[in-house]
Each structure stands twice: as C-alpha cells, then as structure tokens.
mmCIF file as gemmi writes it, N, C-alpha and C atoms, coordinates in Angstrom:
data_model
loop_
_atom_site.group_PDB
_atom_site.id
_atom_site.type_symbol
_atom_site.label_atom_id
_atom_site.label_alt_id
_atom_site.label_comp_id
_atom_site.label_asym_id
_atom_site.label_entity_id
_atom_site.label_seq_id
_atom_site.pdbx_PDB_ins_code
_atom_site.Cartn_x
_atom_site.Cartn_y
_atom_site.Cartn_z
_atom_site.occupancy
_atom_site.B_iso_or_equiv
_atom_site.pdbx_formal_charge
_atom_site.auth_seq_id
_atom_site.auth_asym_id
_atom_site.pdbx_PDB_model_num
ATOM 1 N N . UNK Axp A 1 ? -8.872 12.886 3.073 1 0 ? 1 A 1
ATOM 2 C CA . UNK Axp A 1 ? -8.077 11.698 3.308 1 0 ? 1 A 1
ATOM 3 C C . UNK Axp A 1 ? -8.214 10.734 2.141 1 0 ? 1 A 1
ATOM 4 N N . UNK Axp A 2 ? -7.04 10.236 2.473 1 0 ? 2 A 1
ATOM 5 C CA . UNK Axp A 2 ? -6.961 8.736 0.496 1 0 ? 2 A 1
ATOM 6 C C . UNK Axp A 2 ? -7.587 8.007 1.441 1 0 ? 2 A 1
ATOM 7 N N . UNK Axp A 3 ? -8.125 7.036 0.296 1 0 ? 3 A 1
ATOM 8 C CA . UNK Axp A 3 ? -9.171 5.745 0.875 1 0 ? 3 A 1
ATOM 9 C C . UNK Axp A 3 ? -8.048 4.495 0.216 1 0 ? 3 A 1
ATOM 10 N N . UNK Axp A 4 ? -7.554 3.799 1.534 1 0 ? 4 A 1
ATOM 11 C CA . UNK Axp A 4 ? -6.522 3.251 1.309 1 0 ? 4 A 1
ATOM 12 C C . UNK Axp A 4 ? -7.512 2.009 1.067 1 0 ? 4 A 1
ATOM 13 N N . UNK Axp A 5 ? -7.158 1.035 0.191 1 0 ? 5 A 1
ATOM 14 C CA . UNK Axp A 5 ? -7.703 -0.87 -0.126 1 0 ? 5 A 1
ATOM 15 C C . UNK Axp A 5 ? -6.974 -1.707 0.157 1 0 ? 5 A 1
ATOM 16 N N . UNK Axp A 6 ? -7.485 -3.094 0.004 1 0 ? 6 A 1
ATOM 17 C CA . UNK Axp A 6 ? -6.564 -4.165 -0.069 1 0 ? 6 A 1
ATOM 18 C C . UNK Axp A 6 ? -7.207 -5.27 -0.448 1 0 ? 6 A 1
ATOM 19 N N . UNK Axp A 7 ? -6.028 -5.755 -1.266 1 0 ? 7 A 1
ATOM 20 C CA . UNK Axp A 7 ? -6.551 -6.803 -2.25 1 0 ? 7 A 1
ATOM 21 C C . UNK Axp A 7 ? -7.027 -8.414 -0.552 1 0 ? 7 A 1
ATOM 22 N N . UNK Axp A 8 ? -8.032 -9.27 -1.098 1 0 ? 8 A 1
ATOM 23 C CA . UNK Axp A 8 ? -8.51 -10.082 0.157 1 0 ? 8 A 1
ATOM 24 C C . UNK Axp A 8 ? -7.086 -11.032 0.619 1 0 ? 8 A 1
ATOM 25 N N . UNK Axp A 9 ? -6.465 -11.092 -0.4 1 0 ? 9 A 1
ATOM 26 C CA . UNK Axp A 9 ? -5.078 -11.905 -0.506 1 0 ? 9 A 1
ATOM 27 C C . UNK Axp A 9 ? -4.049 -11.742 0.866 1 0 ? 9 A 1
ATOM 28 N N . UNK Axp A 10 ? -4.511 -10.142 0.738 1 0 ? 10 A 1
ATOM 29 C CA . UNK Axp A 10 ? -3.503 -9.528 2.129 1 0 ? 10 A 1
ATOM 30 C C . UNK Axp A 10 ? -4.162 -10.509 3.447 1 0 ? 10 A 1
ATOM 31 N N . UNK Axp A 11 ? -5.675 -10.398 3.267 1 0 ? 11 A 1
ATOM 32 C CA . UNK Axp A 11 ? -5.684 -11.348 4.789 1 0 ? 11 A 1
ATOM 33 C C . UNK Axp A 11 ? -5.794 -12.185 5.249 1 0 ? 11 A 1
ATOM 34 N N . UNK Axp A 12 ? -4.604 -13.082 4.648 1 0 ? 12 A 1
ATOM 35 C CA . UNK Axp A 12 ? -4.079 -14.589 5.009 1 0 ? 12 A 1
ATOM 36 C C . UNK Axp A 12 ? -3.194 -14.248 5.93 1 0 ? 12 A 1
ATOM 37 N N . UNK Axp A 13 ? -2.344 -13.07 6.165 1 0 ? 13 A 1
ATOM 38 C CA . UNK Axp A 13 ? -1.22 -12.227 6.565 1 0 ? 13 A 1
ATOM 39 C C . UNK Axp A 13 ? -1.733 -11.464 7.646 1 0 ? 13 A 1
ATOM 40 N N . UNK Axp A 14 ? -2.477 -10.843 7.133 1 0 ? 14 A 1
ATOM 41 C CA . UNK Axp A 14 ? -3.472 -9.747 8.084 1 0 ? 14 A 1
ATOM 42 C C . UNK Axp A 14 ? -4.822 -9.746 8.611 1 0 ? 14 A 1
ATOM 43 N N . UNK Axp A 15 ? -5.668 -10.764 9.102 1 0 ? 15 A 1
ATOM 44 C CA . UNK Axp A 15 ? -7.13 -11.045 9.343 1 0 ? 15 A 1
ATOM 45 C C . UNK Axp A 15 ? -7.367 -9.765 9.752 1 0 ? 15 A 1
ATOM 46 N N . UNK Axp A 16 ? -8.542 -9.456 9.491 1 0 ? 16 A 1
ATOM 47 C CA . UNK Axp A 16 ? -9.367 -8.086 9.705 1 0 ? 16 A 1
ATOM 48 C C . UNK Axp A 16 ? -8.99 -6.824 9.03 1 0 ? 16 A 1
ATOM 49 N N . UNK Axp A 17 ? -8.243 -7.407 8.3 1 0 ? 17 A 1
ATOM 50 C CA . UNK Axp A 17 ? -7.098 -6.325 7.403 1 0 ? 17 A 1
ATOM 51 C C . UNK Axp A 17 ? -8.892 -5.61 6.634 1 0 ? 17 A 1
ATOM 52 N N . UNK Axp A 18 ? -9.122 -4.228 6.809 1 0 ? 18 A 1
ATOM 53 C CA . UNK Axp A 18 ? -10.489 -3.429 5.904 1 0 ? 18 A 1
ATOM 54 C C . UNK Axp A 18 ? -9.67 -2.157 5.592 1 0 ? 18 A 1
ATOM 55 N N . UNK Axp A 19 ? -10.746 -1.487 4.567 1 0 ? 19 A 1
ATOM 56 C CA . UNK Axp A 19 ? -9.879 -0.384 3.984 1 0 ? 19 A 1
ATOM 57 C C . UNK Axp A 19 ? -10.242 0.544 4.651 1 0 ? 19 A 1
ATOM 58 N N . UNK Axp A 20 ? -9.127 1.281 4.577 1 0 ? 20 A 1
ATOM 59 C CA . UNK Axp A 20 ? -9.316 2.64 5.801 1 0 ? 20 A 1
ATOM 60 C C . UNK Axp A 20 ? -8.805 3.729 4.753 1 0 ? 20 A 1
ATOM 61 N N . UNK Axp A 21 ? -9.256 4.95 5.486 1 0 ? 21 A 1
ATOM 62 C CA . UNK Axp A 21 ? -9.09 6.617 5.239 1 0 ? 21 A 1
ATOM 63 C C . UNK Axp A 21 ? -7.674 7.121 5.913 1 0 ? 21 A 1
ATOM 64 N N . UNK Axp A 22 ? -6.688 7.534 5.153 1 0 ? 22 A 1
ATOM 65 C CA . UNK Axp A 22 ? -5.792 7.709 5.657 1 0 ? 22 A 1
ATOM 66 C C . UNK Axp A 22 ? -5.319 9.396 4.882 1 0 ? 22 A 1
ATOM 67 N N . UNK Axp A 23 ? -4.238 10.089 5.985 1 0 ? 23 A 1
ATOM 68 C CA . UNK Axp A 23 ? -3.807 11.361 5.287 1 0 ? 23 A 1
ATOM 69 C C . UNK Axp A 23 ? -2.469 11.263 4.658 1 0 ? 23 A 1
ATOM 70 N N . UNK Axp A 24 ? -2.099 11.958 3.757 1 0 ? 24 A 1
ATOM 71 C CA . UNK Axp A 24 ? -0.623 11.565 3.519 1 0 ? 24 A 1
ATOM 72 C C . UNK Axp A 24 ? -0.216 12.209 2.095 1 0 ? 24 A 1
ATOM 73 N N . UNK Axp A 25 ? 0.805 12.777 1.544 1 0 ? 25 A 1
ATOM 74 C CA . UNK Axp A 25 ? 0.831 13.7 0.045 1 0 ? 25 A 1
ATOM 75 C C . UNK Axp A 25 ? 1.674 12.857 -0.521 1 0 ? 25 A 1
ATOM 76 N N . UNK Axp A 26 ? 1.897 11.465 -0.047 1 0 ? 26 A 1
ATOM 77 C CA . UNK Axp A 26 ? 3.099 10.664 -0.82 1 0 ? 26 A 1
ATOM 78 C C . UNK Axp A 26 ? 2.828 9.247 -0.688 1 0 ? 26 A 1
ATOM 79 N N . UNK Axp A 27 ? 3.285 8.793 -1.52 1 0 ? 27 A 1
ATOM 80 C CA . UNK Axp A 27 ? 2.264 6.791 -1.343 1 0 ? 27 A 1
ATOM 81 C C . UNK Axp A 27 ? 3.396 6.754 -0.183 1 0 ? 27 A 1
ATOM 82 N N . UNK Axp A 28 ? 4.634 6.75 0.502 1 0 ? 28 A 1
ATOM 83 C CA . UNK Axp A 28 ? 5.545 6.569 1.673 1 0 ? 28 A 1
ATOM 84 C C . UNK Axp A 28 ? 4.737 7.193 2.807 1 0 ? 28 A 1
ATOM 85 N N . UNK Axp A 29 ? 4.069 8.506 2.551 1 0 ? 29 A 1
ATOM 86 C CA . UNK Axp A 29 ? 3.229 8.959 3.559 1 0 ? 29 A 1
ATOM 87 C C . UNK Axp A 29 ? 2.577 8.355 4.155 1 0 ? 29 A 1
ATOM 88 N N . UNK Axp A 30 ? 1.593 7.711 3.097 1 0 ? 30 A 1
ATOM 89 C CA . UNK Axp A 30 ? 0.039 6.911 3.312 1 0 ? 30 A 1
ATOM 90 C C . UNK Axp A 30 ? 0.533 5.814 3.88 1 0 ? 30 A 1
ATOM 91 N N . UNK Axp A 31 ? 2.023 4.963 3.405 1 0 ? 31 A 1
ATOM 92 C CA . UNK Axp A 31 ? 2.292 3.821 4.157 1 0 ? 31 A 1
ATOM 93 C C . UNK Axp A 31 ? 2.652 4.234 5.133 1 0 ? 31 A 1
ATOM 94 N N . UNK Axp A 32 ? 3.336 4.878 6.06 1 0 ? 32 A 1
ATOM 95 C CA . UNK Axp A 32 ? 3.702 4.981 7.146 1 0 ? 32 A 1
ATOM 96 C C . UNK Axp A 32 ? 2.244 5.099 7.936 1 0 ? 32 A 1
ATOM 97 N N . UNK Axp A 33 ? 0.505 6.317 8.001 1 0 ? 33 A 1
ATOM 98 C CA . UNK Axp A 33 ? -0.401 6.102 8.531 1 0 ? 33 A 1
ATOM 99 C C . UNK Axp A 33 ? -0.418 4.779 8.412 1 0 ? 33 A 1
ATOM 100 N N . UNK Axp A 34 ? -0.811 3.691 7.319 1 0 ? 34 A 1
ATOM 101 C CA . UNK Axp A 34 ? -0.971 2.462 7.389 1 0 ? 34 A 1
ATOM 102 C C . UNK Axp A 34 ? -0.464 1.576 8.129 1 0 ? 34 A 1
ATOM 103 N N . UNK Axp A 35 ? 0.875 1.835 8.671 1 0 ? 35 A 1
ATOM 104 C CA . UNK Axp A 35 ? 1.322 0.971 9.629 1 0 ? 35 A 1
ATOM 105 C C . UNK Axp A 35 ? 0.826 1.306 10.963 1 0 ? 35 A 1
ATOM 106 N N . UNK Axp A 36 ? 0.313 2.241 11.059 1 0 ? 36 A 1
ATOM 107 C CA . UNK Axp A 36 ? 0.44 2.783 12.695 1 0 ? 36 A 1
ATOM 108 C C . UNK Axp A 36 ? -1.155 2.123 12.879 1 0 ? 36 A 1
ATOM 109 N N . UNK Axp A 37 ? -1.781 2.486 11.734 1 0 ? 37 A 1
ATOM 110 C CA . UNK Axp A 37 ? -3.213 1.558 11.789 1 0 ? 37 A 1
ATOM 111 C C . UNK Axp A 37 ? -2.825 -0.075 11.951 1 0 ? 37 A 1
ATOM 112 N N . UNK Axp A 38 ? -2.077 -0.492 11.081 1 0 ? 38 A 1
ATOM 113 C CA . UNK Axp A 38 ? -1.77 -2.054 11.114 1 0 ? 38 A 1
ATOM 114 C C . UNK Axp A 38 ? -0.582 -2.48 11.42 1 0 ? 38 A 1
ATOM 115 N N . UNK Axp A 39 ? 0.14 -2.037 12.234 1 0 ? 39 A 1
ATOM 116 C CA . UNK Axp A 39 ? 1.419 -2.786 12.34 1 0 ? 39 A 1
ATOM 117 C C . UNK Axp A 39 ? 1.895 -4.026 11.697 1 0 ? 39 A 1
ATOM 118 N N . UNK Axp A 40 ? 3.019 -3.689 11.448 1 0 ? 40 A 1
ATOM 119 C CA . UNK Axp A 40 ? 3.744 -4.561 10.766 1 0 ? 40 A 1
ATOM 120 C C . UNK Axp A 40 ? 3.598 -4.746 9.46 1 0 ? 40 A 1
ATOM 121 N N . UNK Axp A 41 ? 2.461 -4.305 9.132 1 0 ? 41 A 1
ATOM 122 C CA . UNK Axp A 41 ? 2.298 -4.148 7.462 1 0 ? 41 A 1
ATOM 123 C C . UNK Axp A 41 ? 3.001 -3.917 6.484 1 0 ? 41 A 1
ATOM 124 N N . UNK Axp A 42 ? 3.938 -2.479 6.885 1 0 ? 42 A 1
ATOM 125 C CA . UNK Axp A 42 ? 4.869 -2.381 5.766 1 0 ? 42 A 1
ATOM 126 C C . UNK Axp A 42 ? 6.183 -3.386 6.065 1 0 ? 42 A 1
ATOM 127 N N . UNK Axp A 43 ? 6.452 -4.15 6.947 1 0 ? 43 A 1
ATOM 128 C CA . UNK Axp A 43 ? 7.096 -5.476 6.733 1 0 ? 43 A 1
ATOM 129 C C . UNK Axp A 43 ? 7.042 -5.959 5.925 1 0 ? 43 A 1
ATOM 130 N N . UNK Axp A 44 ? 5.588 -6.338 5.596 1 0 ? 44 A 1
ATOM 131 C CA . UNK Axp A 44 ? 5.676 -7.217 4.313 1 0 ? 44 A 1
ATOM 132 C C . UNK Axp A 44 ? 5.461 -6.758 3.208 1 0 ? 44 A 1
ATOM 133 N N . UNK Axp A 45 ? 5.107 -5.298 2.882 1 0 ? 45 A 1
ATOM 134 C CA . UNK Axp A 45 ? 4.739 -4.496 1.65 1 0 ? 45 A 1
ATOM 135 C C . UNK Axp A 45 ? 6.456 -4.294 1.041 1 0 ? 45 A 1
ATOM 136 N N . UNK Axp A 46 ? 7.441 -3.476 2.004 1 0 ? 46 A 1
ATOM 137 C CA . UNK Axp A 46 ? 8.663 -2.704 1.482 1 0 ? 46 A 1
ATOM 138 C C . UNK Axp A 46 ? 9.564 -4.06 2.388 1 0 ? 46 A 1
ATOM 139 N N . UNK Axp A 47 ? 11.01 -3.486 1.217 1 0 ? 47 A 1
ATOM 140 C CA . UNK Axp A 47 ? 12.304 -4.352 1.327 1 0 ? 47 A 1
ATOM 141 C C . UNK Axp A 47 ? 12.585 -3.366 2.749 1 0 ? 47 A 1
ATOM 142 N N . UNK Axp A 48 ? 13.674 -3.766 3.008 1 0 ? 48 A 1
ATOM 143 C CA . UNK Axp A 48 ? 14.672 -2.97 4.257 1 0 ? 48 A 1
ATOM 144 C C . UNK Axp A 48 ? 14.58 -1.618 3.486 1 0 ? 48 A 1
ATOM 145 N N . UNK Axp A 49 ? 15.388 -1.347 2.521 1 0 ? 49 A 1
ATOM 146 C CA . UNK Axp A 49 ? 15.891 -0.183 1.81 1 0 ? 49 A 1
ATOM 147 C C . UNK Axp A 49 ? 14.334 0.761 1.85 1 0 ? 49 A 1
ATOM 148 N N . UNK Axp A 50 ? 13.229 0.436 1.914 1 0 ? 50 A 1
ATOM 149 C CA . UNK Axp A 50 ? 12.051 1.105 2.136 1 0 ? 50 A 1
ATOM 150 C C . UNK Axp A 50 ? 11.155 1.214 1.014 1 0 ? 50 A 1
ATOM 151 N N . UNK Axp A 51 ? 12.361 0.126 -0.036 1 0 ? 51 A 1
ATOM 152 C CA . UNK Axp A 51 ? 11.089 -0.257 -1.951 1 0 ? 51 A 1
ATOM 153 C C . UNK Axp A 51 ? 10.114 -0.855 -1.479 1 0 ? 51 A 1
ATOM 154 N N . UNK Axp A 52 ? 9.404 -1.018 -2.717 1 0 ? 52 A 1
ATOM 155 C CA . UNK Axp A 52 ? 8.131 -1.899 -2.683 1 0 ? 52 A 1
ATOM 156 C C . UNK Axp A 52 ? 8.557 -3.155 -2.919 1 0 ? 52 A 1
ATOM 157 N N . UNK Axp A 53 ? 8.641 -4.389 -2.45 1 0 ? 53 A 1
ATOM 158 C CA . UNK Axp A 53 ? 8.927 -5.613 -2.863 1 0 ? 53 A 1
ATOM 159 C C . UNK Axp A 53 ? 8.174 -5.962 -4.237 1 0 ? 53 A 1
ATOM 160 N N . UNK Axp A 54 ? 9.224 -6.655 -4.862 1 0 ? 54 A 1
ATOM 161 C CA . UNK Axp A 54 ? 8.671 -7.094 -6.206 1 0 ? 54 A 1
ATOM 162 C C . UNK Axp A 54 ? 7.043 -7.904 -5.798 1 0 ? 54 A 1
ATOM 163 N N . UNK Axp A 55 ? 6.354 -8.51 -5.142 1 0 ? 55 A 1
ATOM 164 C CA . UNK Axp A 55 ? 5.386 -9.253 -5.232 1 0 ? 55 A 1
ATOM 165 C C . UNK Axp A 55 ? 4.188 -8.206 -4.858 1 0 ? 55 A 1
ATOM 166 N N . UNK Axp A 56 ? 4.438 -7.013 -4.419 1 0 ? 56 A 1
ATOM 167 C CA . UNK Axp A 56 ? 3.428 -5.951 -4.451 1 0 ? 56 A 1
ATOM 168 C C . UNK Axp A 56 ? 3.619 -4.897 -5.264 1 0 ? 56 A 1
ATOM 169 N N . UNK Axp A 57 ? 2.202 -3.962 -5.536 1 0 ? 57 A 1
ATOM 170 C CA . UNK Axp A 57 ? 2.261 -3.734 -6.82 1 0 ? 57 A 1
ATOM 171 C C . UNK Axp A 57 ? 0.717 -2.115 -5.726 1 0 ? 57 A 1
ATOM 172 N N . UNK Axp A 58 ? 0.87 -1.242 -6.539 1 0 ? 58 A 1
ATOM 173 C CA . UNK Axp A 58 ? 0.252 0.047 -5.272 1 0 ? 58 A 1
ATOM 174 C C . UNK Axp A 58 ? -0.913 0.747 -6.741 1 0 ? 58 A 1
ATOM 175 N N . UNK Axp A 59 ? -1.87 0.564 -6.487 1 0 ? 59 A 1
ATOM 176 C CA . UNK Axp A 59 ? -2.459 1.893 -7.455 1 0 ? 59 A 1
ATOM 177 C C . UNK Axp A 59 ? -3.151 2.841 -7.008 1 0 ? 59 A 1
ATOM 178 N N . UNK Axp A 60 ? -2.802 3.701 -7.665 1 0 ? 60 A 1
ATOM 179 C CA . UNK Axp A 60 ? -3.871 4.861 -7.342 1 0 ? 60 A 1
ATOM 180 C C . UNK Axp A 60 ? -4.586 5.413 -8.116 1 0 ? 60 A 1
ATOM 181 N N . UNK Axp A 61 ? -5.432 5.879 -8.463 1 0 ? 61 A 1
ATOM 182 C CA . UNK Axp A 61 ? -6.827 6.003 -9.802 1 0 ? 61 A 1
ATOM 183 C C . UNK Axp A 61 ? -6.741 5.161 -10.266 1 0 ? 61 A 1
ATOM 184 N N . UNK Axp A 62 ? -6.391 3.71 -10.092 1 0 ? 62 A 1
ATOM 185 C CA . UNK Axp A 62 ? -6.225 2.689 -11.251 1 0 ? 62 A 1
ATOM 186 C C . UNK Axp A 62 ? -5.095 2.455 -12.37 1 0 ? 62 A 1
ATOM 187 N N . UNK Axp A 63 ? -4.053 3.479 -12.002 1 0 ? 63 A 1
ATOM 188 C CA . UNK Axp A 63 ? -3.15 3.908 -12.446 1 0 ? 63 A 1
ATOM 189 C C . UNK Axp A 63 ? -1.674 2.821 -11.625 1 0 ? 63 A 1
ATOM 190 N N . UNK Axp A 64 ? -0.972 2.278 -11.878 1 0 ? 64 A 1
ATOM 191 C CA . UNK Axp A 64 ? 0.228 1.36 -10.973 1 0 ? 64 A 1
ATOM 192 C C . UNK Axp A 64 ? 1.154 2.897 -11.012 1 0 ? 64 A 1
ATOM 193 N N . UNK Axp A 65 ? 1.847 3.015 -9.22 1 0 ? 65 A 1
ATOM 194 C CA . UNK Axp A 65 ? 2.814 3.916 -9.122 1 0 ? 65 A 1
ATOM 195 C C . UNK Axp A 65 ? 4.108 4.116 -9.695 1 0 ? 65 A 1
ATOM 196 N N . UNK Axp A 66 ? 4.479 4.907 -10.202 1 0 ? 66 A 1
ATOM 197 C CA . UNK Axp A 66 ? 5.831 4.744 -11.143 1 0 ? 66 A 1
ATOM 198 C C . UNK Axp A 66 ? 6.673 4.843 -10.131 1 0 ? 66 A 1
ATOM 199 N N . UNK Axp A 67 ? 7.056 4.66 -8.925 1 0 ? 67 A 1
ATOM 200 C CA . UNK Axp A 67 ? 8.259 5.283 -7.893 1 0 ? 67 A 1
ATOM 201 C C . UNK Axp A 67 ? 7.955 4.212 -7.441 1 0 ? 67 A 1
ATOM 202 N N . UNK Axp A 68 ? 9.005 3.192 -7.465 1 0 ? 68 A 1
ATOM 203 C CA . UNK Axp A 68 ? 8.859 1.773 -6.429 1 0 ? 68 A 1
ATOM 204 C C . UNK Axp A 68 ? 10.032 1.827 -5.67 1 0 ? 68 A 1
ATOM 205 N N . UNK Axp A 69 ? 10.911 2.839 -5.529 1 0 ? 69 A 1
ATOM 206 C CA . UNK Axp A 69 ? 12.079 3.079 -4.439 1 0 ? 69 A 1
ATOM 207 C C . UNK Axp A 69 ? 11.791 3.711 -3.621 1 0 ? 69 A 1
ATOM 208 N N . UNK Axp A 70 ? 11.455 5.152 -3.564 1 0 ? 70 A 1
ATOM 209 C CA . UNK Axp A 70 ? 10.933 6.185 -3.089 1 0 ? 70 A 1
ATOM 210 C C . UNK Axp A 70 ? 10.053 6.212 -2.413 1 0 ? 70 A 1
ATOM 211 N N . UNK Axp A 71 ? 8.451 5.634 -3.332 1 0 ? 71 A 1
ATOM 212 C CA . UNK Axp A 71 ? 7.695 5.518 -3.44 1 0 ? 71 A 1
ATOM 213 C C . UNK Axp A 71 ? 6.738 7.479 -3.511 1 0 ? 71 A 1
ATOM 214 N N . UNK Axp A 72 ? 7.492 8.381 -4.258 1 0 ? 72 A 1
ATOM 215 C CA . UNK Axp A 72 ? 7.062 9.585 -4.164 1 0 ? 72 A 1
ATOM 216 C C . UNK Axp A 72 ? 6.16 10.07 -4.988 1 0 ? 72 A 1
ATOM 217 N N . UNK Axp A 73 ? 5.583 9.202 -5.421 1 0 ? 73 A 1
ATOM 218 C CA . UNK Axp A 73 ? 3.768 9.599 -6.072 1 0 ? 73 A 1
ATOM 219 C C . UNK Axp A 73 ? 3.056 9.961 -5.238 1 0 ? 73 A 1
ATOM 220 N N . UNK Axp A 74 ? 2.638 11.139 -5.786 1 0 ? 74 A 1
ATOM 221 C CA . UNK Axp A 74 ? 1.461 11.894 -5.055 1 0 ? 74 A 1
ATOM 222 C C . UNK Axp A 74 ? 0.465 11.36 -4.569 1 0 ? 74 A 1
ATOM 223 N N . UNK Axp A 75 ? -0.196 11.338 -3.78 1 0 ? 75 A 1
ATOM 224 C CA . UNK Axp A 75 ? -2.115 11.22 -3.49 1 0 ? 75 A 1
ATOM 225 C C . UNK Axp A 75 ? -2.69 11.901 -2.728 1 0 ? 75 A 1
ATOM 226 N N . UNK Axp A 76 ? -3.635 12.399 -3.129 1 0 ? 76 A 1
ATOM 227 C CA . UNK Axp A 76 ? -4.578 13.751 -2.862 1 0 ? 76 A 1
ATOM 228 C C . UNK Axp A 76 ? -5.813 13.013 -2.239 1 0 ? 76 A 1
ATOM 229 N N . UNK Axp A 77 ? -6.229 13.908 -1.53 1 0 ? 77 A 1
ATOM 230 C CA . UNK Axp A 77 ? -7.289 13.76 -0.542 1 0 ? 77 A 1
ATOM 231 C C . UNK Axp A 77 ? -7.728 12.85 -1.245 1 0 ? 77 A 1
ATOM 232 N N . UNK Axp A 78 ? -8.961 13.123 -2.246 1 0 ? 78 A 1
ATOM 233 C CA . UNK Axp A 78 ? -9.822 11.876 -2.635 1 0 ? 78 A 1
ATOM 234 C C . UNK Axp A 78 ? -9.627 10.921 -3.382 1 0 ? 78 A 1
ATOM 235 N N . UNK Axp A 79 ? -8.014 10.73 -3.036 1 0 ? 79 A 1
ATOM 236 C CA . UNK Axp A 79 ? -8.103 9.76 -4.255 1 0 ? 79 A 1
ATOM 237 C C . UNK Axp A 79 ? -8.229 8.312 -3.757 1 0 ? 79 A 1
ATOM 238 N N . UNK Axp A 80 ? -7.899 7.141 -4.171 1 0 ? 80 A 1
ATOM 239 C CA . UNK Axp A 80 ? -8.372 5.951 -4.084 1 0 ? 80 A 1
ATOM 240 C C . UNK Axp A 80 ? -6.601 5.197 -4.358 1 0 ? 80 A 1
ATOM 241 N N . UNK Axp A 81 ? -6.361 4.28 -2.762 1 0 ? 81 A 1
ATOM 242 C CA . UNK Axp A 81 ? -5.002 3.486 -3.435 1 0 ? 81 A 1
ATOM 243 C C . UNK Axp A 81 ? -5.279 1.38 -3.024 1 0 ? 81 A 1
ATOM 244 N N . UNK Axp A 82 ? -5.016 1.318 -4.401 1 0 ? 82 A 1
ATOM 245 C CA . UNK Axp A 82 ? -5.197 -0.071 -3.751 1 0 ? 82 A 1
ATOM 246 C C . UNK Axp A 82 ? -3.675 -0.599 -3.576 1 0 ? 82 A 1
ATOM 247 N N . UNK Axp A 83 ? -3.334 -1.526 -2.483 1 0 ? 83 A 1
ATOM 248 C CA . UNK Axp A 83 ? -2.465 -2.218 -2.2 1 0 ? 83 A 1
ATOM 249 C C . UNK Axp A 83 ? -2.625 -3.904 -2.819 1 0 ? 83 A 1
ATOM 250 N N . UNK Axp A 84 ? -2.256 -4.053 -3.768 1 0 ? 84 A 1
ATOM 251 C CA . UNK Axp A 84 ? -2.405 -5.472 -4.288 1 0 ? 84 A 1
ATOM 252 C C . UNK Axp A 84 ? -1.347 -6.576 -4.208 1 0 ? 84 A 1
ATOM 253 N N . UNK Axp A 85 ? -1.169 -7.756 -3.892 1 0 ? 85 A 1
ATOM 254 C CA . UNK Axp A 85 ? -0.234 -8.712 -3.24 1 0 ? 85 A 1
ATOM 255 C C . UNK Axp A 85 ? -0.616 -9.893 -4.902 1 0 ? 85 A 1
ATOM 256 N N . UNK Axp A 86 ? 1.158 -9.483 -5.593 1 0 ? 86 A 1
ATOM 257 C CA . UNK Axp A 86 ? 1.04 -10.518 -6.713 1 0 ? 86 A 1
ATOM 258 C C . UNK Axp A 86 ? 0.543 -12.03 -6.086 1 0 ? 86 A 1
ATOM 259 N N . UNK Axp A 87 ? 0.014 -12.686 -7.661 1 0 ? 87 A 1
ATOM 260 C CA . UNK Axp A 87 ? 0.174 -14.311 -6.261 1 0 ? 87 A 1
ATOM 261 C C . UNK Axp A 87 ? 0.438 -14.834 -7.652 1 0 ? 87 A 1
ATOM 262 N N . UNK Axp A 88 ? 1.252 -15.803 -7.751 1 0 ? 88 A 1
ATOM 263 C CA . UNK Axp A 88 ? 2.407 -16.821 -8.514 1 0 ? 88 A 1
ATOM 264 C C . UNK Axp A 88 ? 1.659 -18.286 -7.803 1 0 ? 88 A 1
ATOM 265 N N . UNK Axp A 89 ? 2.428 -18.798 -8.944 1 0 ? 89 A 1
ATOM 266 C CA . UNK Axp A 89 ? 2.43 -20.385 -8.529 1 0 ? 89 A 1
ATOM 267 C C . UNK Axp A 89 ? 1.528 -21.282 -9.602 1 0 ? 89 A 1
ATOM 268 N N . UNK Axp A 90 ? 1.458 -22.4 -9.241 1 0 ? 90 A 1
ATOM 269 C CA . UNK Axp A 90 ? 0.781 -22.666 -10.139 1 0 ? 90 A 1
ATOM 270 C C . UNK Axp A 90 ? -0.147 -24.859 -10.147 1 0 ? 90 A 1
C-alpha cells in the first residue's frame, strides 16, 4: 500500500486529517481510497471535471505529478504521496 501525507495546512479543512496507507496503481486510484477514508476530501483537492485544482499540488518520491487532469501517474506499493495545499497571500 502507498503511504498517503498531508501537508498540516489541510487541517484547518480537515481536523484529524493523519496519513494513512492506502491501495491504488493511479494517483485517481489513491484519491478515490482517500475519500472513502475522509469524505469529502476530494471536494476540495479536484475541480468538478475530476483535475487537481490549481492550489494543490500531489508528490510522489518527491517528484510533483505530471497528469493534473487525469491524474494517471503511477504509484506502487511503497511509494510515498504527499498531498500539499498551496497557501498565497500575503
């Protein structure tokens, strides 16, 4: 299973939001387990159309996902994805 993260930012949105072990061969995969763990989550991660909203940003090995429509980057059992929430302002 990927060891899904999250940046602390997410839990202004999500209290108790911790990183969990999830299965999945596609970052769309891993989000869909993720919701069923956290509802409503991918609300605020993906647009309607099912992109990544511009203010989030997904890595995996440390690597940012090149598929922000799709979202059809791979992730393999051990890999590692962080979910990070831009923050603006100033």
């Amino acid at each position: 299973m990927a060891k899904v993260k999250f940046t602390a930012a997410l839990t202004r949105f999500f209290p108790g939001l911790k990183e969990i072990n999830v299965a999945g061969g596609t970052v769309q995969e891993v989000l869909v387990q993720v919701s069923s763990e956290m509802p409503g989550i991918t609300n605020y991660l993906l647009e309607e159309d099912g992109s990544l909203r511009k203010h989030v940003n997904i890595f995996i090995k440390n690597e940012l996902i090149k598929d922000r429509n799709t979202l059809s980057d791979e992730v393999h059992s051990q890999d590692e994805m962080l979910i990070y929430q831009a923050l603006s302002g100033g």
